[in-house]
N, C-alpha and C positions, 0 to 999 in steps of 0.2 A: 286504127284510131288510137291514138294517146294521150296518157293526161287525163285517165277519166276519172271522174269522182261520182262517189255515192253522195246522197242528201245528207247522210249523217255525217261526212267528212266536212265536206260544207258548211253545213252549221256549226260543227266545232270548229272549224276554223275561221269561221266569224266569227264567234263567241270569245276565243282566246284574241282575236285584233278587240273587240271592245275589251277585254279583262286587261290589256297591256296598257290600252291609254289611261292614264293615269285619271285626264282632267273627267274622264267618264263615271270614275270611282267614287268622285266625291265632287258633285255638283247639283248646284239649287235653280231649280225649274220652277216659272210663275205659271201660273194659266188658270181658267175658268171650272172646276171640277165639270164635271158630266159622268152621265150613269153609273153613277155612284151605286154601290153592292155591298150589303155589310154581313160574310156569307154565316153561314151557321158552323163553320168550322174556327171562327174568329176573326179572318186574314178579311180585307176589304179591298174591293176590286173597284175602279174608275180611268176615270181617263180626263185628261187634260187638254183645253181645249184653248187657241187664241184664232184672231182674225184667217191664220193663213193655215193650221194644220190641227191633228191631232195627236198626241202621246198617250200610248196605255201605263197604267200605274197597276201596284199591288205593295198593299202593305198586309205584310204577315202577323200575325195573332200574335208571336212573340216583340214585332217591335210597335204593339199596340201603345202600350207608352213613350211615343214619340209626339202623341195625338193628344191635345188637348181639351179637343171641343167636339162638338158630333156635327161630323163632314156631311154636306148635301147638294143635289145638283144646284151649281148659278154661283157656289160660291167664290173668291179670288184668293187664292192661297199660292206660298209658294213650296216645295216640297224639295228636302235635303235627300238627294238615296243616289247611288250609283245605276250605270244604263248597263243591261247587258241583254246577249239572247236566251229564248229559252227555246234550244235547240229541236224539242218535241213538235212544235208548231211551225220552226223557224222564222219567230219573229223576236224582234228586242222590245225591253217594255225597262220601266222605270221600278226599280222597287225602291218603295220611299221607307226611310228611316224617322223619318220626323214630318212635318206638316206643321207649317204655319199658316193664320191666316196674312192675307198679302201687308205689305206697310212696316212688317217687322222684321223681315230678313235680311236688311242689311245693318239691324240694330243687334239683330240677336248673333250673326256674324260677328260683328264688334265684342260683343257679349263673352264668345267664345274662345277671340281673341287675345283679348286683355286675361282672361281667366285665365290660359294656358300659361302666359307669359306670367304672371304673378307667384302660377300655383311653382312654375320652375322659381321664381328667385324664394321659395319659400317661405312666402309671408300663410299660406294657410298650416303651416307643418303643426304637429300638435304639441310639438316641445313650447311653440311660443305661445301655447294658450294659458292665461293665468284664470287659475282655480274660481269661482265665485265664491265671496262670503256668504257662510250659513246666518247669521245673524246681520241685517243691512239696518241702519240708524238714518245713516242719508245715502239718497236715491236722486239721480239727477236723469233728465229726460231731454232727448233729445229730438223736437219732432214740433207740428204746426201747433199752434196754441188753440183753435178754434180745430172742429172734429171730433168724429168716433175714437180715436186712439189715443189722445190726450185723458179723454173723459171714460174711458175703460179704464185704463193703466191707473188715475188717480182712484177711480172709484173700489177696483177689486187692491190697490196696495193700503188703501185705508181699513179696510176690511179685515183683511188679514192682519194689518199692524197700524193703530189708531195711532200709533205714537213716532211714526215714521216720518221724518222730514224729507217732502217733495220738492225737488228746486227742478223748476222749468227753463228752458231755452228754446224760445220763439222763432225753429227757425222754418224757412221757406224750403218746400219738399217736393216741389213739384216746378216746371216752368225755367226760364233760363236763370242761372244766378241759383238754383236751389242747392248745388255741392260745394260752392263758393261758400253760403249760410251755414250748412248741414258740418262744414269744417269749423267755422269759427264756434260754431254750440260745443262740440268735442273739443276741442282748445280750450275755450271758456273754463268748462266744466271741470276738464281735467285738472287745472290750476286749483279749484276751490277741499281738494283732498276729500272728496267722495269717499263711499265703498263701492257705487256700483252705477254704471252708466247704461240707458238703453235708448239706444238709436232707432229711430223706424218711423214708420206709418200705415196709413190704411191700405186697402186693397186698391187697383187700380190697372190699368193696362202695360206692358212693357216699357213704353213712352212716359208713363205714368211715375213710372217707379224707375226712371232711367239714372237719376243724379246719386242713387243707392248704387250703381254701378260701373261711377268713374273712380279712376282711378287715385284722387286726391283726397276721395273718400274711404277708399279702401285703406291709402299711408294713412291717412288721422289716425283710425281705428285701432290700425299693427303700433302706430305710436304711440297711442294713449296707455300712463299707466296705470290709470284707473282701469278694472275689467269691462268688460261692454259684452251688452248683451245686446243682438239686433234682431228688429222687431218689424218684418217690410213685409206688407201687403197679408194676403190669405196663406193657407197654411201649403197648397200647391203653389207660389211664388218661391223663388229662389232669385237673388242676388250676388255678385260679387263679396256686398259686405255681410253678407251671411258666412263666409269659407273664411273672411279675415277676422271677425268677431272671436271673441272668447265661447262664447256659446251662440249658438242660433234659436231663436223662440218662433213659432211656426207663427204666431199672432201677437200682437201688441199686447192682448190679454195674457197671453200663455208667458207673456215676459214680465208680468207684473207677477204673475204665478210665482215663474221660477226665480225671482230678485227678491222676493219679501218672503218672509217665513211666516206662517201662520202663526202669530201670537197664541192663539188655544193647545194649538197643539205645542208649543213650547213649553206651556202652561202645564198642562196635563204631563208631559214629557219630565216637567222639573218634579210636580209631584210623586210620579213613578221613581224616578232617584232618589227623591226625599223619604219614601218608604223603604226602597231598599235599602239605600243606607243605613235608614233608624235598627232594621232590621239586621242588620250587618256588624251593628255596634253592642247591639241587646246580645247578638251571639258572640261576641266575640267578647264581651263583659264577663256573661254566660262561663265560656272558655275559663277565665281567666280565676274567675270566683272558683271552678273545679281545680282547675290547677293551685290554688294556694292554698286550698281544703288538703290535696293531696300533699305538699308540702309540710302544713303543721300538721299531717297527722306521722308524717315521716320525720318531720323534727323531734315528736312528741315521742317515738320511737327509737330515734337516737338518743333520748338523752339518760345521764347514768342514774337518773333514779328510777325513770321507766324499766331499763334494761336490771338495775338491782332488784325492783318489785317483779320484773319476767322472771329472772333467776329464781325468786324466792315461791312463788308461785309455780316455776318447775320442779325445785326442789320437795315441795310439800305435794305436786303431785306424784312422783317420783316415788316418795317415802310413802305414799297412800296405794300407788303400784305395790309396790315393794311387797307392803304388809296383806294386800289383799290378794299377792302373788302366793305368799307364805301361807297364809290362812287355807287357801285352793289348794296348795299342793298340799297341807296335815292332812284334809280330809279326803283327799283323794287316796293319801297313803292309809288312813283309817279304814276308809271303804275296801282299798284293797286287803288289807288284813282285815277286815271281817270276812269279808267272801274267802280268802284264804284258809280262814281257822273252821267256818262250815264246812270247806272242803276237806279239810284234813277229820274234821269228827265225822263227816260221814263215812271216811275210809277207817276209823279207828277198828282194832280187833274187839275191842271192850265193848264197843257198840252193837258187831256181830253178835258176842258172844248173849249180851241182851237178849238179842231178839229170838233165843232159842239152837243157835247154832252154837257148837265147839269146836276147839281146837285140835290134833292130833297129831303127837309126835314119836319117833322110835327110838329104837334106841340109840341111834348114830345121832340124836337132835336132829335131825332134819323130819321137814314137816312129810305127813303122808297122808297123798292127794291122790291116789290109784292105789287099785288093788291089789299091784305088784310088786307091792314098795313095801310089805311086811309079809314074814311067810308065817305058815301055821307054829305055835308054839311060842312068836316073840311076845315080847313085854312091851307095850304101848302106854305111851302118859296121852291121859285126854286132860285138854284143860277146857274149864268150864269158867261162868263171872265169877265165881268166889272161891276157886279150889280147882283139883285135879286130880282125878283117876286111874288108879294102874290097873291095865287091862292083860289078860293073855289071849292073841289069836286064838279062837278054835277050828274056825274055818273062815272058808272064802270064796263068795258068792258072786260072781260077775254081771250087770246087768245087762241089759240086753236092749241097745241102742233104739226107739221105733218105736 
């Protein structure tokens, strides 16, 4: 036998012919949903159903926002996702990236269309977005005169700024003719030198909000050079003229929001400057009053009668040094000669000789202080306080240390 394959070869090898066809990659399939599964790991399991077959689908947890609305058995949808197998089972099933309901797929097609080609000639780039003014004076609108989003937009921009000029353009926003209208109000307007224009409407279905996503309304918007804010549908709608806008506002409200400033908070905002600055001026007056104290007292300093009255004032302290230097050093020299001259009278011989002691000398004059220093027979002079005695040795007595 030859040629033989295992199932797993198989399968992959049907797997890689569906991953090669292209048109399998990226194709929109309509049909009836059925058993619909929405599992507890996130991903949703069903199947697609018309007169003559079935398709298994699967859309995973991660491309759960492709899904707008909560899918259930009977409904008519058509579904964006590539076919392929899942080898495991060996069968092929649909995994869907998106999910519409039916009637909008070849709009939203369109949709996708025109968006790709605009975003390449780079009308959405961000270099061509002009800034919104922080302060708006006049605000122009562009959008049905009757409705929800007329009567938002005027009611919350009054709000915020009682003093803000509303200028309307009536145009048609829905139905054939509404981007033919939707262009001449951005023309209109942009001529009257605005600061801030907002394009949009209310909520509504695809079809609803379609002339938001031709193309002659997209060029106004890129050409207009007033800024434009646009304001179409609920805050999960998205446009064409949302990507060409200067700003996108998720709601017609949210765009009256972000075009008007709140006059309070301006308000408050100018007081908060107004304090600082007073505050900024008081210190820095402050400053200034220190720094010309410091000055005239440095002027007062330099000048030559201050500096002759320093001099004279060192001088006299100087000569008050001086004298009181002199004065310290007599008495210090007095003190020391008295302590001196007690020193010297308590060494005096005269003083000795007071207190009962004499003096005794031989006859060489030299004094004698031992018993060995005169032999028997010499002549001794003692001298006493008032006079002096001549002595003869007769003997001589040694004492005896102890």
């Amino acid at each position: 036998m030859k040629n033989v394959y295992t199932v797993a070869q198989v399968n992959a090898y049907i797997k890689n012919m569906f991953t090669q066809d292209f048109m399998l990659s990226r194709i929109y399939v309509k049909g009836e949903v059925s058993n619909c599964k929405y599992h507890s790991s996130g991903h949703i399991y069903f199947s697609l159903k018309d007169e003559s077959g079935t398709l298994s689908c699967v859309m995973f947890a991660g491309q759960r926002k492709g899904l707008s609305f909560p899918m259930r058995d009977g409904q008519r949808v058509i579904v964006l996702g590539s076919v392929s197998v899942y080898e495991r089972a060996g069968s092929y099933q649909l995994y869907a990236r998106e999910i519409l309901q039916d009637g909008t797929g070849r709009l939203y097609e369109a949709y996708e269309k025109l968006k790709a080609e605009l975003e390449e000639m780079g009308m959405f780039a961000q270099e061509y977005k002009q800034p919104i003014p922080f302060y708006v004076r006049k605000l122009g609108v562009v959008t049905a005169p009757t409705g929800a989003a007329v009567q938002d937009i005027r009611n919350i921009a009054l709000r915020r700024n009682p003093y803000i000029q509303l200028i309307l353009y009536p145009a048609q926003v829905q139905g054939e003719g509404a981007a033919d209208s939707i262009v001449r109000g951005i023309e209109a307007l942009d001529a009257l030198n605005l600061d801030v224009l907002i394009v949009g409407r209310g909520g509504g279905s695809i079809e609803d909000l379609w002339a938001f996503n031709e193309e002659k309304v997209a060029r106004a918007i890129f050409e207009c050079r007033t800024p434009v804010i646009s304001a179409v549908g609920h805050e999960t709608d998205t446009t064409i003229a949302d990507f060409v806008a200067d700003l996108r506002a998720p709601t017609p409200s949210a765009a009256a929001e972000l075009a008007v400033a709140d006059i309070r908070e301006i308000t408050e905002r100018m007081d908060t400057y107004r304090k600082r600055l007073s505050q900024a001026f008081e210190w820095r007056i402050e400053q200034y009053r220190r720094r010309l104290a410091e000055l005239q007292k440095r002027l007062a300093q330099s000048s030559p009668r201050q500096q002759l009255f320093e001099r004279r004032m060192r001088q006299a302290d100087l000569q008050n040094r001086f004298s009181q230097a002199m004065k310290d050093k007599l008495a210090d020299r007095k003190n020391r000669l008295a302590l001196l001259a007690e020193r010297l009278h308590g060494l005096s011989p005269l003083l000795k000789l007071q207190q009962g002691y004499s003096y005794t000398e031989g006859q060489d004059g030299r004094a004698v202080t031992r018993i060995d220093q005169a032999a028997e027979g010499e002549k001794l002079k003692i001298h006493v306080t008032d006079g002096m005695y001549t002595a003869v040795v007769e003997s001589r007595t040694r004492l005896k240390r102890g």
